[in-house]
Every structure is written in C-alpha cells, then in structure tokens.
C-alpha positions as CSV (number, residue, x, y, z in Angstrom):
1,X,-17.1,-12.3,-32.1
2,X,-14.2,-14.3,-30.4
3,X,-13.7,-12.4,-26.9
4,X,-10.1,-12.5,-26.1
5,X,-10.1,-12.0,-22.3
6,X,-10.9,-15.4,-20.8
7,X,-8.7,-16.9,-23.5
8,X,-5.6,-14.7,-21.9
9,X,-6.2,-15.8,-18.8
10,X,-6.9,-19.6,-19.2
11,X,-3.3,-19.4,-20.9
12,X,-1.9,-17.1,-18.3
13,X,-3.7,-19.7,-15.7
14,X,-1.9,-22.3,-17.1
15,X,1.7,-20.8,-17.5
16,X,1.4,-19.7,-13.7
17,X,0.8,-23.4,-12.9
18,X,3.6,-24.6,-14.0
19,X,7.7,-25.8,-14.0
20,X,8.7,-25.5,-10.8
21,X,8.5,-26.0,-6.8
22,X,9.1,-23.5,-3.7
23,X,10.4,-24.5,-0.8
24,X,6.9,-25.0,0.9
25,X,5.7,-27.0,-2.6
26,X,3.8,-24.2,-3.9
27,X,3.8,-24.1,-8.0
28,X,6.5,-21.5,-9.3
29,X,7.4,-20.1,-13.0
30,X,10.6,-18.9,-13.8
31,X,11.8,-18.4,-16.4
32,X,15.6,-16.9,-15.7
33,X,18.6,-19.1,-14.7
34,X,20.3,-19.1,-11.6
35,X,22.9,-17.1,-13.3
36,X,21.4,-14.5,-14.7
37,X,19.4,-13.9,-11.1
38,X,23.0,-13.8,-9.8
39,X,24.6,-11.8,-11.8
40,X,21.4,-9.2,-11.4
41,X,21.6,-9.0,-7.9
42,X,25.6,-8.7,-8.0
43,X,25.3,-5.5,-10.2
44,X,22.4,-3.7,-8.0
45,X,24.1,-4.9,-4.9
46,X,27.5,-2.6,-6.2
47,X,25.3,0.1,-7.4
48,X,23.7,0.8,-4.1
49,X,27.0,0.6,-2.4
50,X,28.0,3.6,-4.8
51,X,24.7,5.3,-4.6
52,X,23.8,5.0,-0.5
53,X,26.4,5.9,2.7
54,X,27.8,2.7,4.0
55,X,28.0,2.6,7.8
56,X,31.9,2.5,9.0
57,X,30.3,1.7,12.7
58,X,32.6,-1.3,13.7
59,X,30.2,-2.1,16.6
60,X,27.3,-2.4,14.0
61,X,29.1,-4.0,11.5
62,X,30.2,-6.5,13.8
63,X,27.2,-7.4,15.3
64,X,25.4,-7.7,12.3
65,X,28.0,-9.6,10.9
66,X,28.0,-11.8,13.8
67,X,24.1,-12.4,13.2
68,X,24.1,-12.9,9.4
69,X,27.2,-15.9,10.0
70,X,25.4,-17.8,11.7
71,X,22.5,-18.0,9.4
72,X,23.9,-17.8,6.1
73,X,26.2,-21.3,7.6
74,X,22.5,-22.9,7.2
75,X,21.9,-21.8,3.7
76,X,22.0,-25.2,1.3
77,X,24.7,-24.7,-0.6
78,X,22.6,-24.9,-3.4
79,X,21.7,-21.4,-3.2
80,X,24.5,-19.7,-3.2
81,X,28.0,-21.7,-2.2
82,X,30.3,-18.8,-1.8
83,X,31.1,-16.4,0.9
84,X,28.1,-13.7,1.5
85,X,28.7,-10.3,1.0
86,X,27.0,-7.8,3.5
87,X,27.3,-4.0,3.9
88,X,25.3,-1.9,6.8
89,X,23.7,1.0,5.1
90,X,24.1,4.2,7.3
91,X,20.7,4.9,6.2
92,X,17.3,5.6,8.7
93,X,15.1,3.1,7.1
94,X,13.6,0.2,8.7
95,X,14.4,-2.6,6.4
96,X,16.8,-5.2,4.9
97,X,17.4,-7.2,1.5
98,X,19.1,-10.5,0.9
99,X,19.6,-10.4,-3.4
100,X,20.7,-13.6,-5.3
101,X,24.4,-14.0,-5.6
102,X,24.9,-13.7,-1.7
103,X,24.2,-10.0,-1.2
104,X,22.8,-8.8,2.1
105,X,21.7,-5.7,3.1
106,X,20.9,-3.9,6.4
107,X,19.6,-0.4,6.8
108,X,20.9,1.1,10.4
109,X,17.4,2.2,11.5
110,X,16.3,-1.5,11.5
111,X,18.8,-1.6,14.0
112,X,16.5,0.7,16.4
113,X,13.4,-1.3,16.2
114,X,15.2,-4.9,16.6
115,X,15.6,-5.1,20.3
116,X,18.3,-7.7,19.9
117,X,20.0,-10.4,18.1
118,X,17.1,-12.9,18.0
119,X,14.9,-10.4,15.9
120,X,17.7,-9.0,13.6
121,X,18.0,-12.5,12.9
122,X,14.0,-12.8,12.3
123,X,14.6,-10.2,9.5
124,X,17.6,-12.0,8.3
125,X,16.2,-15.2,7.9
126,X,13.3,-13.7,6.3
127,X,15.0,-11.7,3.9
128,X,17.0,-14.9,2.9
129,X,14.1,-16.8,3.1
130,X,13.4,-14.8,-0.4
131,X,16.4,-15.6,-2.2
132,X,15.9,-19.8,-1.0
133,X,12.6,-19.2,-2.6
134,X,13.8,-17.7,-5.6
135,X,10.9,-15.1,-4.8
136,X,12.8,-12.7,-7.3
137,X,13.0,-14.6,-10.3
138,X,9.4,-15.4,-9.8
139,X,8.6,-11.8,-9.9
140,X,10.3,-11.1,-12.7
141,X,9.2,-14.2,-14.3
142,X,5.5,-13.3,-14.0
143,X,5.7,-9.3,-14.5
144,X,7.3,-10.4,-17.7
145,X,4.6,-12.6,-18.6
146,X,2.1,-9.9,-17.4
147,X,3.7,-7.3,-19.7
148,X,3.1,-9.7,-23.1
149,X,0.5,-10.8,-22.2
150,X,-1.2,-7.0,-21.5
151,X,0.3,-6.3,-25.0
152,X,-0.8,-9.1,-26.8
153,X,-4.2,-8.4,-25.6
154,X,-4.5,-4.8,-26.4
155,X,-3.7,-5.3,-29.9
156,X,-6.0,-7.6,-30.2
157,X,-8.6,-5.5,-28.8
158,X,-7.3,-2.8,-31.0
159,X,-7.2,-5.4,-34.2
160,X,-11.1,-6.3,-33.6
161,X,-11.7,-2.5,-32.6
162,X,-13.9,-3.8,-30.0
163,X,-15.4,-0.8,-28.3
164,X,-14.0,1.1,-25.2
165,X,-10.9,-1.3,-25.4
166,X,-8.8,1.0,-23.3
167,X,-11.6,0.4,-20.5
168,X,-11.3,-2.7,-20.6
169,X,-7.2,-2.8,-20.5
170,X,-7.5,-0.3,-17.7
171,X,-9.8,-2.6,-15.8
172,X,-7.8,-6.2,-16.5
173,X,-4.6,-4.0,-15.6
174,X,-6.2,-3.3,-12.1
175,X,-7.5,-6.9,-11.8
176,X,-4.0,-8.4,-12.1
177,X,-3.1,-6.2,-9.9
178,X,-5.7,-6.8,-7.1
179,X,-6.5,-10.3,-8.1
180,X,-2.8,-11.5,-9.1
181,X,0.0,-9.3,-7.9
182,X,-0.7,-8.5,-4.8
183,X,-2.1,-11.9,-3.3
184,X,1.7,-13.5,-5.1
185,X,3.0,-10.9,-2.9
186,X,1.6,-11.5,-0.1
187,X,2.0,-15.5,-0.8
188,X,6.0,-14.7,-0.9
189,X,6.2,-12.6,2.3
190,X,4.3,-15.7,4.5
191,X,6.6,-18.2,2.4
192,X,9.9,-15.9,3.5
193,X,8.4,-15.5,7.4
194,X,8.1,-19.6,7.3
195,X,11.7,-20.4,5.6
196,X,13.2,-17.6,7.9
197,X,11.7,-19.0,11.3
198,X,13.1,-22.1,10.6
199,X,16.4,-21.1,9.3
200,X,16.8,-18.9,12.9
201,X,15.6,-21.6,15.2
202,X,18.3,-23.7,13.3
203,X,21.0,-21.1,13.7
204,X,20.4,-21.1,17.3
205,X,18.3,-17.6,17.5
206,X,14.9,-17.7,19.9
207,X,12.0,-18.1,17.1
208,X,9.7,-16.5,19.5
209,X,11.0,-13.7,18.7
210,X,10.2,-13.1,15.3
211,X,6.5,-12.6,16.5
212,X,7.7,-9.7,18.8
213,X,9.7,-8.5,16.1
214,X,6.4,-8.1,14.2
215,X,5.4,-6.0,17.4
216,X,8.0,-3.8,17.4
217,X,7.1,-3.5,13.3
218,X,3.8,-2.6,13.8
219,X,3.9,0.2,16.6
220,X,6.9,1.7,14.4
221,X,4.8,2.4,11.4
222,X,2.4,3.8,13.5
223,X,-0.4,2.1,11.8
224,X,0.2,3.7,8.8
225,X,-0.5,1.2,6.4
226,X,-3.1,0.4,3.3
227,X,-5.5,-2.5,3.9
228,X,-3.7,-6.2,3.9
229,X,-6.4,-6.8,0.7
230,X,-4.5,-3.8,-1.2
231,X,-1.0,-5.0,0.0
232,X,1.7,-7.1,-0.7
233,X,2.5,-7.8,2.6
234,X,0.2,-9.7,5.0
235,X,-0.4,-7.0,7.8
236,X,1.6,-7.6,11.3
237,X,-1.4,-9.3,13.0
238,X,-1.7,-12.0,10.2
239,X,2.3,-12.7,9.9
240,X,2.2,-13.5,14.1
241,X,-0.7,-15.7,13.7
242,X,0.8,-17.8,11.0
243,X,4.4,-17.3,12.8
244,X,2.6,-18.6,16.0
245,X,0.8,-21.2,14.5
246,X,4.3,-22.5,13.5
247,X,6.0,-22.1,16.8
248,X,6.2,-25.7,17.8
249,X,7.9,-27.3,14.7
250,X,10.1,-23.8,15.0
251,X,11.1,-24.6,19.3
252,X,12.0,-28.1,17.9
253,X,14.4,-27.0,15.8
254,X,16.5,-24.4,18.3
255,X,16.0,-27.1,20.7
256,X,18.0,-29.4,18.1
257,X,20.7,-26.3,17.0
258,X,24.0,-27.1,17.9
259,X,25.0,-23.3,17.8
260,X,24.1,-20.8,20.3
261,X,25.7,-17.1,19.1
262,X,26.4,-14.6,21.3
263,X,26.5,-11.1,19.2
C-alpha cells in the first residue's frame, strides 16, 4: 500500500521552497496580497484600541512618538507609504507589535524595562522588522497550507483505513510543530533582530543597545521560559550573539546616519 506521509511532505517541501524572497534572501510563501495583509492588520489594530485602555500619558506618548518617527522615516516606501498610526497601550505587558498597514503598538510596561530611547527603538525596529519581512503573511500563508494539508492527509488515512491513523496525525501534528513551526518562528524573530539593528543604527539610535536591551529582557522574565528547542523565539543569549556578531556592519551605519533624535 501507497503510504501517504512522505508524499505530503515532499509536496509540502516543495511549496515551502518557493515564490518569494525576505529581506535577508531566505525562500518565502505567501500566498495573500499586500492588501488583504493591510487591510487585516487595519481591522485588529481598531479592535484592540476598543478592547485595551489606551494611555492618555502625553509624556509617554511623546516620547514614543518621538522614537517610532525617526524609524518609520527609514521604512521603503514600499511597505507601507502612508503615515503610521501608533497608540501606547496603558497596559503592564512587556511587549510591542508593528501590523501591516502602518499600525504600531507599545504596551506601557515595555516602557519600564527599556532604559532609554536607543532600546525602545531596538524593539521598534524589530517589531517593524516583521512587517518589512512580511513575517505575517508568511504565517498565515503556511498555517494555511499546514491546515489542508493535515486534512488532506487524514482522509486519506481514513480512506485507506490504515491502522491507528489518529496516531499517526497526532504524531505528524507534533512534528510540524517541533520540526516546522517553531524553527520558522524562530527563523522570523533573528530575521526581525537583523532588519531592526539596521533600521536603528540608520535612524541614528546606538545599535549596541539592542544587545543590552536583550539583558534587560532576560533578567525581567526571570528565566522563566521553555527551552529555545520548544520556542519560537531564539532565547536572549542566542539573539546577543547573533546581534553581536552583526555589530560592525550595524556601527557603520549610525556612523553614516544623518539623524541623531533626542526623545
């Protein structure tokens, strides 16, 4: 009898392999337009305004203001050519989102482990860093094709009645998972630290920064995290070696910035 797995994956293989370029020249799929991703991000972006407290902190929203300007001013045009939006959520969490469509998003407690401008503007950059990527259509692109392709193969384990069939769904689902999922995460958060050192040190913010950044990141979760193999980000010693290991190219380019903000 005809197995089915390895023919799922040689065409999954192949779909992932295709269409299109990152920024760093990594192979991409994606399979939504620009303005469709756009229009997605537009719509969460409103609802979360409705559903979380927005900060009415002038001093806040200034300075973050201040910090997002003078990176977003570096964004190609290409990505998004309009004005970006952002809103300060009065909210204790330590993290921020840039969304397709020009959509930014800072929580106030990322606000008390970013010791100043330069490493608001690490998260910033990396956040936006996502969004140049297209990291999001990605996603969506390939947990689409996981979901067919997860269907298609359990009817036709169900069609062949090949035995313990849910076994064997249950253990594909978790290889996708560890083998796929995870590692494209992770593969998106190094391609986001990269894109958003550069677009700092262009925008005139210290790139050295973003490794103590990762410092400050680490000591505030209080090593409380899953192993970097089980997670989709690259833990905090990994993203200041590859961060490091990019320092040069990244002291050339805030040596060359024309801007120097003052937030």
């Amino acid at each position: 009898m005809h197995n089915p797995i390895p023919l799922f994956i040689i065409l999954f293989t192949m779909l992932l392999t295709a269409c299109a370029k990152s920024p760093l020249g990594r192979n991409q799929l994606k399979i939504y337009s620009s303005s469709q991703l756009s229009g997605m991000g537009e719509q969460a972006f409103d609802s979360m305004k409705t559903e979380q407290k927005v900060s009415t902190k002038q001093v806040s929203n200034q300075y973050v203001q201040c910090v997002a300007d003078a990176i977003t001013k570096h964004v190609p045009k290409s990505v998004f050519s309009g004005q970006w939006e952002l809103v300060v959520f009065d909210e204790p969490q330590v993290n921020a989102f840039a969304l397709p469509g020009g959509k930014i998003g800072v929580y106030a407690g990322l606000l008390e482990v970013t010791e100043n401008q330069d490493q608001l503007a690490a998260v910033i950059g990396h956040e936006i860093g996502h969004v140049i990527a297209d990291h999001g259509n990605e996603r969506m692109s390939s947990n689409t094709l996981i979901s067919i392709g997860m269907e298609a193969t359990n009817k036709l384990l169900q069609t062949k009645q090949v035995a313990s069939s849910n076994m064997i769904m249950a253990g594909l689902g978790l290889g996708l998972q560890v083998g796929f999922q995870l590692p494209f995460g992770r593969t998106h958060e190094t391609e986001a630290d990269l894109i958003g050192l550069q677009l700092m040190s262009k925008s005139g913010f210290r790139p050295e920064q973003s490794m103590k950044l990762w410092e400050n990141m680490d000591n505030a979760s209080g090593g409380n995290r899953q192993p970097e193999f089980m997670s989709t980000h690259p833990s905090p010693s990994t993203r200041i070696k590859t961060l490091s290991d990019n320092m040069p190219k990244a002291q050339q380019l805030y040596k060359a910035a024309s801007d120097r903000p003052n937030c």
